[in-house]
C-alpha atoms as one frame of an Amber mdcrd trajectory, in Angstrom:
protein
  -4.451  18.883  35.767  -4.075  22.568  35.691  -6.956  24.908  34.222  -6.118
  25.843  30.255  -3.577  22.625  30.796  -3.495  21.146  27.209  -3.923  18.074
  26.774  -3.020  15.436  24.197  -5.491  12.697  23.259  -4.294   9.300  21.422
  -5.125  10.462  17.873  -2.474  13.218  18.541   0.176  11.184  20.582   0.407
   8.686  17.608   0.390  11.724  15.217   3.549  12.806  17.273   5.172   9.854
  17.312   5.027   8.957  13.555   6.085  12.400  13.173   9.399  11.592  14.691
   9.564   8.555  13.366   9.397   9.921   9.594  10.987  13.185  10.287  13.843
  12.303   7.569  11.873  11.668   4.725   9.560  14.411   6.054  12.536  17.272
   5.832  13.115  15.515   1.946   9.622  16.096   0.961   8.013  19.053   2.995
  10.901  21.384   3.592  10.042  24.770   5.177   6.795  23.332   5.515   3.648
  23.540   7.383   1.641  19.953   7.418  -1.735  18.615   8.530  -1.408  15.327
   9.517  -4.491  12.546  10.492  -4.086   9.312  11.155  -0.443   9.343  10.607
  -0.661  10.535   6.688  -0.308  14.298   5.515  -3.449  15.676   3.928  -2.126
  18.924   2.966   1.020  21.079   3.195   1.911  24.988   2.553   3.787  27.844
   3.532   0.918  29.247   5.447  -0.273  27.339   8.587  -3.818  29.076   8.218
  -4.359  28.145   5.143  -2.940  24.526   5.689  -5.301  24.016   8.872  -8.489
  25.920   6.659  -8.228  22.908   4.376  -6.923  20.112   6.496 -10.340  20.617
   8.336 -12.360  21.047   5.598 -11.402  17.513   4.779 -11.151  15.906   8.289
 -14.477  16.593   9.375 -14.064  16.510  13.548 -11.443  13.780  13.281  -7.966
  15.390  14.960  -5.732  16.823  13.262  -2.513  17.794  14.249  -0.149  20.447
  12.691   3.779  20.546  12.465   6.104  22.890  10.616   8.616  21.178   8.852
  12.185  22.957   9.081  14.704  23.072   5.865  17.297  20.550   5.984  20.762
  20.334   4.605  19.758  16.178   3.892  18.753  15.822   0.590  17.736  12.377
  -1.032
């Protein structure tokens, strides 16, 4: 592994792949989005990433988080 490598522990591969395998109803609900997902749920959305990871954590404690923006989508419901 390289120095300042980054690297991705379970919490956040499982995080990634529920991610893709939602992304659909994801793009429905949180368009133009930033989310905080843990344990493959969303615990908060906005339009400001900050603000979204300021209160994600405030809730999660030290369990991971990880944080996705959510691009608009033509694919409505």
């Amino acid at each position: 592994m390289d120095e300042g490598e980054i690297v991705e522990d379970d919490a956040d591969i499982r995080n990634d792949e529920w991610f893709k395998a939602n992304y659909v109803e994801l793009i429905q609900q949180y368009p133009n989005r930033w989310i905080a997902v843990l344990d493959q749920k969303v615990v908060h959305s906005g339009n400001r990433r900050r603000l979204v990871e300021r209160r994600a954590r405030e809730m999660a404690g030290d369990r991971e988080l990880s944080f996705y923006f959510v691009p608009p989508s033509d694919i409505m419901p």
